[in-house]
N, C-alpha and C positions, 0 to 999 in steps of 0.2 A: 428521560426527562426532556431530550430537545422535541420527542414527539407529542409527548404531553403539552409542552408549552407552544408547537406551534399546531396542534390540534384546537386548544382552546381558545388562541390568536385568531385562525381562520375561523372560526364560529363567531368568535365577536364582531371580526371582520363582516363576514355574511352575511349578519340578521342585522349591521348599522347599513351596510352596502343596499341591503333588501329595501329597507324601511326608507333609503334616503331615495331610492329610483319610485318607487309606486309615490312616497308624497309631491316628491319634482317634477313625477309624471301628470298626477292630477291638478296639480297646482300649475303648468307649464300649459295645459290641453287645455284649463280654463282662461288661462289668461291669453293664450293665442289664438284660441277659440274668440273671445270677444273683440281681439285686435283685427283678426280675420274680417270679421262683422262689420267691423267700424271700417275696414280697408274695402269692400264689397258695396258696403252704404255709399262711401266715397265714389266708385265710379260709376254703380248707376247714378248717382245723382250727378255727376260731371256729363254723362252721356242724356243724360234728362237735358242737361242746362245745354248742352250742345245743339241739340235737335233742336229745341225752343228757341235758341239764336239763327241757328238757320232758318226756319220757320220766317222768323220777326225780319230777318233781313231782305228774304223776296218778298214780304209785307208791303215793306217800308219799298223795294225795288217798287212794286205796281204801284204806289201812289207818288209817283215821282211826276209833276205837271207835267212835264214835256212829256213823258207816254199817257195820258191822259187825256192829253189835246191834242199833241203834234201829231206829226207822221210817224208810224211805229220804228221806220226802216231811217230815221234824221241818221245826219254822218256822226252826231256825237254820240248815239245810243253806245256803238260797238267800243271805241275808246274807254267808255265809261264801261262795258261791264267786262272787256280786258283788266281793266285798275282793280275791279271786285275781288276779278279772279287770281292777282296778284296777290290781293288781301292775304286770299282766304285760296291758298292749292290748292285744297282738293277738292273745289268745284272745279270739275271734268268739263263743264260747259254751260254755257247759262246762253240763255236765246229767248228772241220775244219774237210770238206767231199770231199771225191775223184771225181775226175769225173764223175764217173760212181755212184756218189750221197750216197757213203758207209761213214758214220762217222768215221774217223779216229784217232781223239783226239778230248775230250771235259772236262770241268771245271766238275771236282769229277767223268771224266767217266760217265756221263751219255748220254745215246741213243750211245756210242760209239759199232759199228759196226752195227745199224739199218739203214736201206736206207730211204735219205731225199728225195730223188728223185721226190716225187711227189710234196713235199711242194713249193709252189710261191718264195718262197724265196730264193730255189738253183736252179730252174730254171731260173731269177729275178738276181739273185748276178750272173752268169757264163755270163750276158751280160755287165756290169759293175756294179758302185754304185748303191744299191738297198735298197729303204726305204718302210716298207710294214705299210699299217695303222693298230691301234690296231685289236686285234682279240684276241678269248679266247683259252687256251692251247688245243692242241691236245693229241699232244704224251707225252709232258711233267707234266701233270696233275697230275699222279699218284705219279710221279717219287717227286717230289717236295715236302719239306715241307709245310704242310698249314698254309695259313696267319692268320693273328690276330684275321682281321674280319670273317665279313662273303662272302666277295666280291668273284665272281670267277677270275679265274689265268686270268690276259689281256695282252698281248705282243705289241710292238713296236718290227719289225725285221730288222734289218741292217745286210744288205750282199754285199760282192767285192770279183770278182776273185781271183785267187791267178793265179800268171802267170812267166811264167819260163822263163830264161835269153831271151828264146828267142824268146818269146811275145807268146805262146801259152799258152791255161788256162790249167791248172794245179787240177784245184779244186774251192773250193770255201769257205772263212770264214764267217762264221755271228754269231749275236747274239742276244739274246731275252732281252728287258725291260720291267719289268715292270711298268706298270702306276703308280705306287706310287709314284714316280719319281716328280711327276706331285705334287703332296703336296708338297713335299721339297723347289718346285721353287717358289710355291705361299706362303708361309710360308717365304721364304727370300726375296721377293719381298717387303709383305705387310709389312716387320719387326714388327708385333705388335705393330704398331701405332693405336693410341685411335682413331686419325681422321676418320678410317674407320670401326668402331665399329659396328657392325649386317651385314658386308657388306658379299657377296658369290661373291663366282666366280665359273665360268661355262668355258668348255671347248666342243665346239662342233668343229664337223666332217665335211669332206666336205659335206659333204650331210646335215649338217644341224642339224644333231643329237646330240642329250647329250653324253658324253665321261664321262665328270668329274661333278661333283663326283659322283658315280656309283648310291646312291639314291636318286641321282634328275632324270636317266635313263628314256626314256621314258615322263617326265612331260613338263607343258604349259612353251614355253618361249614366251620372250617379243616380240611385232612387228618383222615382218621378215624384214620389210623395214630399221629398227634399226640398225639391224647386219649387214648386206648384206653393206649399205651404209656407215657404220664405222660414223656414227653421235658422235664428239666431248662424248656426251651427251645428254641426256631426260628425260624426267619423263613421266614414262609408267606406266600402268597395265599389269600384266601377266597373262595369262590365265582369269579365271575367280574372279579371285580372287579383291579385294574392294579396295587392300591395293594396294598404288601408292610406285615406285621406283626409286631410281635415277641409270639411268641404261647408263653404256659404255661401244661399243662393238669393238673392234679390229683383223684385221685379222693376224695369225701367221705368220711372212717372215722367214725359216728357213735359207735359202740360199743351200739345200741340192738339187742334182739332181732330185729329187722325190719331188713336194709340193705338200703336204699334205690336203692344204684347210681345217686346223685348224680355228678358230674362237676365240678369248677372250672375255667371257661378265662379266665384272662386275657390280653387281648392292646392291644396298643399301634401307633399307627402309627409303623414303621420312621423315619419323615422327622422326626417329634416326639422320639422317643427320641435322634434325632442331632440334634437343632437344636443341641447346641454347638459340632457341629463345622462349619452352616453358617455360625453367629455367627461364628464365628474364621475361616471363608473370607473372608464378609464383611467383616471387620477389615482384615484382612491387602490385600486388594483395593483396598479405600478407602485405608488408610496408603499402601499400595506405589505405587499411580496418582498421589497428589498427589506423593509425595519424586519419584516420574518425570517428574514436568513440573517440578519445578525441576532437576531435574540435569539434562532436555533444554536448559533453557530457557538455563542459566549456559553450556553446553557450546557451546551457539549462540552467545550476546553475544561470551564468549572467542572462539570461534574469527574470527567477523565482524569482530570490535574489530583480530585480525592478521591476518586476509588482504584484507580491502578493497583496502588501499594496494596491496599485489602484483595484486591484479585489475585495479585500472587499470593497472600497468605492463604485464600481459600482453596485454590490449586494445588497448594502444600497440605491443607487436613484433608481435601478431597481423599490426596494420593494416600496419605495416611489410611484413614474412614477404609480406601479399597486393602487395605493389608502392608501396603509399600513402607517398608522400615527405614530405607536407605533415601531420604529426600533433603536436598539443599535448599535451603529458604535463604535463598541471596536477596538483599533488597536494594540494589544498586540505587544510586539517586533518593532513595525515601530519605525523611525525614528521620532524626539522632533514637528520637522517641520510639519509632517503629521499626528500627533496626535492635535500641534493646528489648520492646516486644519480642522481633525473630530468634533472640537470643534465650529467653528465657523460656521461650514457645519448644524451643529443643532439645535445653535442659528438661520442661517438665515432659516433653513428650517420649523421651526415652529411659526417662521413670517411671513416666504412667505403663508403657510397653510391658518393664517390669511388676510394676503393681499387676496390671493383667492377669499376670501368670499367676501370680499370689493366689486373685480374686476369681479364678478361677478353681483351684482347689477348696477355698472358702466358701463359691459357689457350690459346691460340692457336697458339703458340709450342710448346710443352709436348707437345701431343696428337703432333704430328710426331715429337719424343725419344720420346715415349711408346712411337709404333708399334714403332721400333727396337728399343729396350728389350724390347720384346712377348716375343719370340725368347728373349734370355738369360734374363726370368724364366720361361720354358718348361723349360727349358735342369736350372733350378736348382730345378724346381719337387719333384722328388723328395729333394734333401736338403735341402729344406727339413720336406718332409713327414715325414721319419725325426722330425727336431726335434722339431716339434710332436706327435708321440707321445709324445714323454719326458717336454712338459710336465704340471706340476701343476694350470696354472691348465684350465677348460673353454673348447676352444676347437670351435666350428662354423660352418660354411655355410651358408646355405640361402636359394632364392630368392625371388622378389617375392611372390609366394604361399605364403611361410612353408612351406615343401618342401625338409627336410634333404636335401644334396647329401655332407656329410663330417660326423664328430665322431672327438676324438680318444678316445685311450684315457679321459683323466679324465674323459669326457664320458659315458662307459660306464658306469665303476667307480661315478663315483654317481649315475647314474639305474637302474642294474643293468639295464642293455640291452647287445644285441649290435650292432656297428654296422652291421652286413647287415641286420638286423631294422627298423634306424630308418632306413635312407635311403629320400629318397622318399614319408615318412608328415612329417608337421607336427608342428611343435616344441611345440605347444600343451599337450601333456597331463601337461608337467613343471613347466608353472607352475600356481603356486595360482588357480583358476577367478575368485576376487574382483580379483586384479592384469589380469588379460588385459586389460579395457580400458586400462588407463594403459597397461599395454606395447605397444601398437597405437597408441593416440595418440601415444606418443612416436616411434615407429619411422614412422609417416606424418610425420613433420619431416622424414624426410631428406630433401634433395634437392642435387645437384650444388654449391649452393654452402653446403652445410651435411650434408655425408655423413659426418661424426660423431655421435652419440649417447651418451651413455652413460646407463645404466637400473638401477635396485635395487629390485628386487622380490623379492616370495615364490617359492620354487620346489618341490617334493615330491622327498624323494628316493627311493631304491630300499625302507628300510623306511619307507617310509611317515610321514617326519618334514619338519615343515616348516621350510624353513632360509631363509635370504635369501642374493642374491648379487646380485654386482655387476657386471653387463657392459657391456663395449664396442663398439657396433657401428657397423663402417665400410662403407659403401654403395658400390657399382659402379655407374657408369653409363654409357651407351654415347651416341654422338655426339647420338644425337637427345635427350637428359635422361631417358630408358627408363632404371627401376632393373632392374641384371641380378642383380647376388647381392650379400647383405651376409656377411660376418664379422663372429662375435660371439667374445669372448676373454671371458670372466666366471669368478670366484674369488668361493670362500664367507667370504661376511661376517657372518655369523651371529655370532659376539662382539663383532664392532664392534657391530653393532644392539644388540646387548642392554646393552651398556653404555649405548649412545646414549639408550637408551629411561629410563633411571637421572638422566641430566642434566634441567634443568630448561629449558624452551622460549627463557627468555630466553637461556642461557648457552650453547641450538645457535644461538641465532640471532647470538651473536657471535663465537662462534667459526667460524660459517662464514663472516660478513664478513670473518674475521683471515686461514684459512686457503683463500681464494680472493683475495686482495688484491695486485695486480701490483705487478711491482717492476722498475725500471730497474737498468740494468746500464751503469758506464762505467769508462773510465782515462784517471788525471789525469797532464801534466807535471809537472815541478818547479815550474812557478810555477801550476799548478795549473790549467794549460785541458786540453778534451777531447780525449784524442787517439782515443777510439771509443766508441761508445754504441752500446747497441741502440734497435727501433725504441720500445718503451716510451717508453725516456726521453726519445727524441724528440719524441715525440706529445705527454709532457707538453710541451715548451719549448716546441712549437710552431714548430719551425724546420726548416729541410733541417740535411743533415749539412754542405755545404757552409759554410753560416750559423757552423756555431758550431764546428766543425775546427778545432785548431788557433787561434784565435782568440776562443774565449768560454768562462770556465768556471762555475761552479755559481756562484761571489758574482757573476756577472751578471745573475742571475733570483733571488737571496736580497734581501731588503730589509735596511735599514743593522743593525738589528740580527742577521740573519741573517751579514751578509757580515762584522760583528765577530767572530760567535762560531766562523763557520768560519777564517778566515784564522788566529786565536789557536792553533784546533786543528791546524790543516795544517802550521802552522809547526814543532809540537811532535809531531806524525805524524811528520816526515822528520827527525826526528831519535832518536826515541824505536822506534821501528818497532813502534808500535802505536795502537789508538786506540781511541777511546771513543765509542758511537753518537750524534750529536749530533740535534735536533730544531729544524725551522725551516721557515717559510714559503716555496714553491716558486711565482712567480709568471712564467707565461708569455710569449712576446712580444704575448699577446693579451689577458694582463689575466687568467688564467683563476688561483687562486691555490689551492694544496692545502697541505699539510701532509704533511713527508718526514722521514722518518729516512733520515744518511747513514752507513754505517759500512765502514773501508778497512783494507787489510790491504797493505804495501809491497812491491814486485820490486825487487830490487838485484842490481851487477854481483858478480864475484868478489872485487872489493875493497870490495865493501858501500856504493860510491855509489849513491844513489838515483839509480833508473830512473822507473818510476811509480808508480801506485796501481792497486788492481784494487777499486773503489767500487761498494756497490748502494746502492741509494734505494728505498724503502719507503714506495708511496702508506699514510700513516696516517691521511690526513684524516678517515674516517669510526671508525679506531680513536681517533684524538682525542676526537671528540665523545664515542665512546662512554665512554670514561675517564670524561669527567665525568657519563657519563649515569648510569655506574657506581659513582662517589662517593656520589650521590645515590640509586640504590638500593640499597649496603649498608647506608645509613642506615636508610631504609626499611626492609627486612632484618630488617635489629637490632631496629627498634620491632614488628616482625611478631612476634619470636622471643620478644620481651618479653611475651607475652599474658599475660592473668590466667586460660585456662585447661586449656593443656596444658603441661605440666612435658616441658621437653627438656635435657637433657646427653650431655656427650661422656665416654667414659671411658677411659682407657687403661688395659691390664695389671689393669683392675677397679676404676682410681682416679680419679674425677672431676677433670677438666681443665676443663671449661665445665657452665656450667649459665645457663639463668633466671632469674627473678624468679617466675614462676609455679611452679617445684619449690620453692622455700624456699618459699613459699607452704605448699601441698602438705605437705610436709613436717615446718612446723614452726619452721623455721630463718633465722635472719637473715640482712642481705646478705655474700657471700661466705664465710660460714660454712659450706659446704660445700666449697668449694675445694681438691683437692690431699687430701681426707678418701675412705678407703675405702667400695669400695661396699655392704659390712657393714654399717654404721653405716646404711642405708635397710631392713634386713631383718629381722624379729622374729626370727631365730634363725639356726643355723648350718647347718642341714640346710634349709632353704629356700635361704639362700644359695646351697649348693655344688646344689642341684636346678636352679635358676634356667641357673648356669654350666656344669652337665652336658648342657642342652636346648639353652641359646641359641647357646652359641660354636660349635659343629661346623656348626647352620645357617647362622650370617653370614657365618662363614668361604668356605663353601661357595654366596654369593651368595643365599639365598634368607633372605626374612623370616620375623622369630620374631614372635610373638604370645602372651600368656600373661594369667591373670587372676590374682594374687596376691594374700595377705596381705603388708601392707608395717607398717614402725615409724612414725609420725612422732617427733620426738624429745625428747617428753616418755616415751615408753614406748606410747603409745594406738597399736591397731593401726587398720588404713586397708584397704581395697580398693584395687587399683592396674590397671587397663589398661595392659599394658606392651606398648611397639613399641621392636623392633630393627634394626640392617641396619648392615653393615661399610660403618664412613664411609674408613678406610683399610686394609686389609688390611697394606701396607708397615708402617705405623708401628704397627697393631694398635690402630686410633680405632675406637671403635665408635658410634653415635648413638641415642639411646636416648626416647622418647617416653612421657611417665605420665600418664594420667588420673585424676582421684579418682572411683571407679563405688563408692565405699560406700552411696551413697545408693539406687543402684539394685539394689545386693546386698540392703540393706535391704529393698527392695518386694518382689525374688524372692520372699525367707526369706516377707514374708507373702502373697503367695500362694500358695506351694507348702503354708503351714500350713492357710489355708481350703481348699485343693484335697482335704486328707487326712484333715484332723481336723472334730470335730461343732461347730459352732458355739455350741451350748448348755453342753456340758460342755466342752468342751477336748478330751475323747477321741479317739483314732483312729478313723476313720468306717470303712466295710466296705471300702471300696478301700486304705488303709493297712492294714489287719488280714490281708486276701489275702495282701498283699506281708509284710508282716513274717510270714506262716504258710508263705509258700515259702521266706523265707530260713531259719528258724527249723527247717523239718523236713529244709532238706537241710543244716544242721549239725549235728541228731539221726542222718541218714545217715551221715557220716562218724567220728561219735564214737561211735556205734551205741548214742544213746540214746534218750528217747519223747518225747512230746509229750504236752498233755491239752489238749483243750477245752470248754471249760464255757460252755454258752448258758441263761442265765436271763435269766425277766423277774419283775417285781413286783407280789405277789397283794396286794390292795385301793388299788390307783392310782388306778384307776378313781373308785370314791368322793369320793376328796380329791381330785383334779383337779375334779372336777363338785363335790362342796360349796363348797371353797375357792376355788377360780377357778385359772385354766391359770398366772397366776403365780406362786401358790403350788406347782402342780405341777413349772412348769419350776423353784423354790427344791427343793423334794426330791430331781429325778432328777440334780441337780449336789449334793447333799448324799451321794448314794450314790453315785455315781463316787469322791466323795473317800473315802468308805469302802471303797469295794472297791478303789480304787490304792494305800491304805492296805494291805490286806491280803495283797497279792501282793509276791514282792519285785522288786529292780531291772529285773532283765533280762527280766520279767513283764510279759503287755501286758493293757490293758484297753479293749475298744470298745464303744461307742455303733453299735445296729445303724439305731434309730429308735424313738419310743415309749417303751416302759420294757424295752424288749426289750437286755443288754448279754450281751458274750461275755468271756472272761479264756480268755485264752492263757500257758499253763505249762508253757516248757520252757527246758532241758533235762531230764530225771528221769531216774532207772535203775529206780525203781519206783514204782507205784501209790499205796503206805504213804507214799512222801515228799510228795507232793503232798497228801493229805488231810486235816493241820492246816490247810493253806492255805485249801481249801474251806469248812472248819467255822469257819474264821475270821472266812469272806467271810460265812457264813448269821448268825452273831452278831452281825456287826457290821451287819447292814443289819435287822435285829430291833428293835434301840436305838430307841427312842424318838427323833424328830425337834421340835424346835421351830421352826414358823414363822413368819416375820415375824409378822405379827399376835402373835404371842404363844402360840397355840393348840400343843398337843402333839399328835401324830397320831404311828400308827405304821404299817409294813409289814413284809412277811415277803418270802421269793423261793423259786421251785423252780428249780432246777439240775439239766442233764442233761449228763451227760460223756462225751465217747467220745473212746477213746484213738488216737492216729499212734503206730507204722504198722498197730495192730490192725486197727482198723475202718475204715480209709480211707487213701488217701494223698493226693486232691487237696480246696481250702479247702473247696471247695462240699459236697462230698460231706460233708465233717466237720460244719458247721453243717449240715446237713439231718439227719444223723444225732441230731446233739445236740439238734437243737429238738426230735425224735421224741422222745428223753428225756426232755427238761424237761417234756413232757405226762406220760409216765410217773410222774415226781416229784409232778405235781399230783395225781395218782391214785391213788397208792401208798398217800397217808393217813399217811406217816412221816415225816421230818423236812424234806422237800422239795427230799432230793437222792437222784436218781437215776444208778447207773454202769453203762452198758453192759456186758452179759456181755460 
C-alpha cells in the first residue's frame, strides 16, 4: 500500500511538475524575450543619442566667433576646451589645427604645434561633419595617461571646419573619445536590474566585428542572420559552445552625417533567464518528496497496525494446509475479538483434523457411486450445456495449465471474443496484469480436500474497461490428487466494489465478521428439547446427536440466567406464535462458552396445536464484543467530528440536519443555531446560492464528488473563503454531507502574490507582463466593437539630474509622484504601467477617434510639468516626451506597439515641440 500510494503521488507529482516547467518556460522565454528587446532598443538608442551629442557639440565647438575670427591658437581657446574636457572625460583630447593641418590649441597642450595633416580626420573634418569609426592611438599613445586596465587607447573622432565670416574654412576642430564611454551608456541603460542577471552586451562594427567589450575581440558570435535581420529575439548558440542564449540584436541609428553601421547584441544565458522556473521545480521537488514520506510512512503504520494479527493467523493455516498438527496460534497484543477467533480456530481445527479421517473413509465409499454416476452425468451433459449458455453469470473451463477447454456465451459477450477463438489459448489476458499474481496464488490452494476457491479480482473487458468480478472455482481431481480441470462460474461486481470502496475499513471489517458468521439450525418439542439440529449447532454443544435427541434442550447449555429468560419466552412463544430474538450465553458440554441469539417461528397442526419450533442460533459472540467495541468508537467518532478545523454538516432538501462545533465556529454562530436553518443563510447572495445547487446536486447524485472554492456569509454579514466538499450521504432520503474549510487566509496570500507577480513594486503600477495581457484583452474588445486603441510610451526628460543630485530616494519619491499624476489623468478603464526606470506607458482604449483621446494626453504632459516637492523640502521639476501609435493602424501585437511607440517618443524628444509625438 505505501508503494501504491507513493507510486501514484509521484506520477501526479510528475505530470503537474512536467506541465508547470514547459508553460513557465514558454511563458518566461516570451516575456524575457520581449524585455530583452526593449533592454537592446534601450541602448542603441542611448548610444544613437550619445554619438549625436557628440557630433552637435564640436558643431556648436566650430561656430564659436572667437575661432571664427580670431586667432585659432588665442590663450582662451585651451582653457575653454580643458573646461569641455572636464565636462565630458572621455574626450581623450580635443585640438583646433590650421589649414595647413599645424595644431594650434589643444586640451593640456598636447600634439600642440605637430602637423595633423595626414590623419583622416582633418582631412574628413575640412569637408564638413566627420565621424571616424574606432581605431587605436597613434600619436597620442605616449602622450596620454595609462588606463586602469589592460585595454589599448581606441578613439571615436569627431571633426567640423571652422569657417570664417565668409564661408571659407579656416581650419579644423575635432576630438578624440574614448570607448569607455561605451560602459557608462550600457551601465545606465541596464540600471542594474536583476531581470537581466548574466546578460552581455556586445557592440559590433560595420563590418561585423566585435568593438565592445575589448575581451570578447575577435570571438564566435551568434547567427549573422540574427543581427543583420534585428530579430525581436532568439535562442541561439554561439559559436561552438553547448550553452543556448536568449539573444537581441539591434542596429545603432545615430542620426550623425557619418553612420557608422554600429550593431547592439544582447544576450543572456537561456538557464539564467529561466532560473524561476528551476526555483519552482526545486520547490515543488522538496515540498512534494517530504508530504511523500509521510503519506508513505502513515499508509505503512495503518496498514501494519491491521494486518499483523491476520499474518500470524495465516502463518498458522499455512503451517496447518503443510500437514503440521502441533501449532500455537498465540496472539500477543491483538485485539479481545481476535484472540476468541484463535480460540475457536483450534477448537475447529482439531475437529476438522478428526473429520478428515472420517472423510477420508467416506471418500472411499464415494469414488465407487462416483464411477456409476460417471455415465449418467455424460448422459446429461448436453442439457446441461444448452443451460449454461443462457446463463448470465461467466461460466468457463480450463485446465491445470490455465488452457481454456469451454466458455459460455456471457463469457464472449464481455470479453468480445469468439469462443472458437479462445479455446485452447490461456485465460490470462482478460485479467488486469497487477491481480495475476493473487489469482495464481489463490488458485494454487486447491487441492482435493479444498477444491473450492472463490476470488475477486480485476478483469479488462471487450472496450477496454476495467471491472471486477467475482468467481467461483471448483477443482477436479483424479485418483491420484492430479488436478484435471477447474470450473470457474464468475458475475460482475463492479458496483458492489465501488460502493465498498465508499465504506470505511472499520465498518468492512465488521460487516464481514457479521456477514460470514454461522449459525445453528434446530426444532424444539413442546417442552422444548431437540428433536433435529444441524451439525453447526452441534459442534457448538459439543455433543453427538445421540446425546442430546430427544433428551436435552437449549436451557441445558444456558446458565441460570439464561435458562430464566428462555423458559419465560418459550412459554409465551407457544402460545402467542411468535417471538422475539432473545440473547444469552451458550455454554458447551466442554466448558467452551459463546454468546447466541435464538429466534423461532412455530409449525402447528390443522387445529393450531403446537407441533414444534423451527429455531436458528446466531454465533454473536464476536458481534457482542464488537457492540461494545462499537459504543466506544461512536464516541470517539463524535469527538473526531467535533474538530476545531473542518466544518461538517448534513443537509437535507438544502436544510441543515447536523452540523459541528467547528461550522458554527466557521461561521459565526452559536451552538445549535444553525439547526433545522436554510442553507441560504451560509451564502452572500442568491445567485451563488442557486450556482453552488446547479453544480453540486446532479454530481452527488450521480456518485461522484463536488469540490468548489467559494465566497460564503458568516453571520454578521463579513464574507469568508470556503473549501467546499460534497458526496451523497443518502441518496434515498436526499442526506447529503458536506465538508467546509476557512481558506481566506490563503486566498488572502494568493491575491498577494499574484499582485507582486503583475504590478511594479515601487509604484503600484502594472509591470510589462500585466500591460501585455491587459493589451490583448483590450484590443480584442476594440475588434469586436470595431473601435481603436492608443498607446503612449514616455519617459522623463531631467530625471536623470535629480536622481544623482538628490539621491535614488528622492528619485524613487518622484516617479511614484508621477504615476499618481498620470493615473490621475487617464480615466477608469485606462491603464498605466511602469516599464522600468522612468520609462511608463498609458494604454487608452476604447476610442472611435484620435480627437477623443488628446485632452487626455495634454492632460498627462501638464500634469507631470507641475512642479514637485520633495521630502527634503526642495522643489524640482520634469517635463516628459510621448510617442503614440495607434491598434489596429500601426500594429496588432503588444511588442510590436511599444517598439513602435518608443521609436516615437525619440521623435517627440527631437521634434523640439511640445514632447508629443503621433504616428502618421
Amino acid at each position: 500500500m505505501s508503494l501504491i500510494f507513493g507510486a501514484l503521488y509521484l506520477v501526479v507529482l510528475g505530470l503537474g511538475g512536467l506541465y508547470m516547467a514547459k508553460f513557465l518556460t514558454e511563458r518566461i522565454t516570451q516575456t524575457q524575450g520581449e524585455a530583452l528587446h526593449q533592454q537592446t532598443q534601450a541602448i542603441a538608442n542611448a548610444l544613437g543619442e550619445s554619438l549625436h551629442e557628440r557630433d552637435r557639440e564640436i558643431a556648436m565647438l566650430a561656430r564659436l566667433p572667437g575661432l571664427q575670427s580670431g586667432p585659432l591658437g588665442a590663450d582662451w581657446v585651451e582653457p575653454y576646451l580643458n573646461e569641455i574636457q572636464r565636462t565630458f572625460p572621455n574626450y581623450s583630447w580635443i585640438g583646433v589645427a590650421d589649414v595647413q593641418g599645424r595644431v594650434q590649441a589643444a586640451t593640456s597642450g598636447l600634439l600642440t604645434g605637430a602637423s595633423v595633416r595626414q590623419r583622416p580626420w582633418f582631412s574628413g573634418g575640412q569637408q564638413g561633419p566627420y565621424l571616424g569609426d574606432a581605431h587605436q592611438a597613434v600619436m597620442l599613445e605616449r602622450l596620454l595617461p595609462p588606463q586602469d586596465n589592460a585595454e589599448p587607447l581606441r578613439f571615436l573622432d569627431f571633426a567640423s571646419p571652422l569657417r570664417g565670416s565668409d564661408g571659407r574654412v579656416r581650419g579644423v576642430i575635432a576630438a578624440h573619445v574614448t570607448l569607455s564611454w561605451i560602459n557608462e551608456v550600457i551601465r545606465s541603460s541596464l540600471g542594474g536590474t536583476e531581470q537581466f542577471r548574466g546578460s552581455e552586451v556586445f557592440i559590433l562594427d560595420g563590418r561585423g566585428e566585435i568593438l565592445h567589450p575589448y575581451s570578447a575581440v575577435g570571438a564566435a558570435l551568434a547567427p549573422f542572420a540574427l543581427i543583420v535581420d534585428e530579430h525581436p529575439y532568439a535562442v541561439t548558440q554561439w559559436g561552438a559552445s553547448d550553452q543556448q542564449y536568449l539573444t537581441s540584436a539591434l542596429r545603432v541609428r545615430s542620426r550623425t552625417e557619418t553612420d557608422l553601421g554600429w550593431r547592439v547584441v544582447l544576450r543572456q544565458p537561456l538557464s539564467m533567464a529561466l532560473a524561476p522556473v528551476a526555483e519552482a521545480r526545486q520547490r515543488l521537488l522538496l515540498g512534494g518528496s517530504a508530504l511523500l514520506l509521510m503519506v508513505m510512512a502513515l499508509v505503512y503504520a495503518l496498514a501494519r497496525r491491521f494486518s499483523r494479527p491476520l499474518e500470524v493467523l495465516a502463518e498458522a493455516a499455512q503451517r496447518i494446509e503443510a500437514g503440521d498438527e502441533d501449532v500455537r496460534w498465540d496472539m500477543h497484543g491483538a485485539s479481545a475479538e481476535l484472540q476468541r477467533l484463535s480460540q475457536s480456530l483450534r477448537g475447529m481445527t482439531s475437529r476438522l483434523i478428526e473429520r478428515g479421517r472420517e472423510l477420508q473413509q467416506a471418500n472411499a465409499n464415494l469414488e465407487h457411486r462416483i464411477a456409476e454416476r460417471t455415465q449418467q452425468l455424460y448422459l446429461s451433459e448436453q442439457h446441461y450445456r444448452s443451460i449454461l449458455e443462457d446463463q448470465t453469470e461467466i461460466i468457463c473451463r480450463h485446465t491445470h495449465d490455465h488452457r481454456l477447454t469451454y466458455v459460455n456465451q456471457a463469457y464472449c459477450r464481455l470479453f468480445g471474443v469468439e469462443s472458437e477463438a479462445v479455446l485452447n489459448t490461456r485465460w490470462s489476458p482478460v485479467v488486469l496484469p497487477e491481480d495475476l499474481p493473487q489469482v495464481h496464488a489463490a488458485l494454487s490452494r486447491l487441492s482435493p480436500d479444498c477444491p473450492i476457491v472463490t476470488i475477486e479480482n480485476r478483469i479488462v473487458d471487450a472496450h477496454g474497461a476495467v471491472r471486477w468480478g467475482q468467481f467461483n472455482n471448483r477443482a477436479t481431481f483424479d485418483e491420484q490428487g492430479q488436478l484435471i480441470e477447474i470450473l470457474t462460474v464468475g458475475r460482475d461486481i463492479t458496483p458492489q466494489k465501488l460502493l465498498e470502496q465508499e465504506l470505511s475499513t472499520t465498518a468492512e471489517r465488521l460487516q464481514d465478521l457479521y456477514d460470514n458468521a454461522p449459525c445453528g439450525y434446530c426444532s424444539l418439542d413442546e417442552k422444548g428439547r431437540f428433536i433435529s439440529l444441524n451439525k453447526v449447532a452441534l459442534s457448538w454443544l459439543d455433543c453427538s446427536a445421540e446425546q442430546v435427541l430427544h433428551r436435552m434442550g437449549p436451557m441445558d447449555f444456558f446458565p441460570e440466567e439464561g435458562k430464566s429468560k428462555f423458559s419465560h419466552h418459550y412459554e409465551r412463544f407457544k402460545i402467542e406464535d411468535h417471538s422475539r430474538a432473545i440473547e444469552c450465553d451458550l455454554i458447551s458440554a466442554r466448558g467452551v462458552k459463546r454468546r447466541v441469539s435464538v429466534l423461532s417461528t412455530a409449525l402447528r397442526d390443522e387445529q393450531g396445536h403446537f407441533l414444534m419450533s423451527r429455531s436458528v442460533m446466531h454465533d454473536i459472540t464476536e458481534l457482542y464484543g464488537v457492540r461494545t467495541q462499537m459504543r466506544a468508537l461512536v464516541h470517539e467518532q463524535k469527538a473526531m467530528l467535533d474538530n476545531d478545523l473542518v466544518g461538517i454538516a448534513k443537509f437535507k432538501d438544502r436544510r441543515l440536519i447536523w452540523k459541528n462545533k467547528a461550522l458554527e465556529r466557521i461561521f459565526g454562530y452559536g451552538p445549535d443555531e444553525l439547526l433545522d436553518q436554510p442553507a441560504r443563510c451560509l451564502y452572500l447572495d442568491d445567485a451563488s446560492y442557486d450556482e453552488v445547487g446547479r453544480e453540486a446536486y446532479p454530481l452527488i447524485r450521480s456518485g461522484v464528488h463536488f469540490r468548489k472554492q467559494i465566497q460564503m456569509a458568516r453571520k454578521n454579514g463579513d464574507p469568508i473563503w470556503i473549501d467546499m466538499n460534497s458526496l451523497q450521504f443518502s441518496e434515498a432520503q436526499g442526506v447529503s454531507l458536506w465538508l467546509m474549510q476557512d481558506i481566506s487566509e490563503m486566498k488572502q496570500y494568493q491575491q498577494q502574490v499574484e499582485h507582486i507577480a503583475f504590478h511594479d513594486p515601487l509604484t503600484g503600477l502594472p509591470n510589462r507582463l500585466l500591460l501585455s495581457d491587459r493589451m490583448r484583452q483590450a484590443f480584442a474588445l476594440d475588434d469586436r466593437m470595431g473601435g481603436m486603441g492608443v498607446v503612449c510610451y514616455l519617459d522623463l526628460d531631467g530625471f536623470k539630474p535629480i536622481n544623482d543630485t538628490h539621491g535614488h530616494g528622492a528619485g524613487d519619491f518622484l516617479l511614484k509622484e508621477v504615476a499618481r499624476r498620470l493615473q490621475a489623468s487617464v480615466r477608469a478603464n485606462d491603464t498605466v504601467a511602469r516599464l522600468g526606470g522612468d520609462e511608463f506607458v498609458m494604454l487608452i482604449t476604447p476610442i472611435m477617434n484620435l480627437a477623443e483621446c488628446e485632452p487626455i494626453l495634454r492632460r498627462a504632459l501638464a500634469s507631470v510639468r507641475e512642479p514637485i516637492r520633495l521630502p527634503s523640502g526642495d522643489m524640482v521639476q520634469v517635463s516628459t516626451s510621448m510617442g503614440v501609435v495607434l491598434y489596429p493602424k500601426h500594429g496588432r501585437q503588444p511588442s510590436q506597439l511599444l517598439a513602435l511607440a518608443d521609436a516615437a517618443m525619440y521623435e517627440a524628444k527631437n521634434s523640439g515641440g511640445q514632447g508629443l509625438y503621433i504616428s502618421p
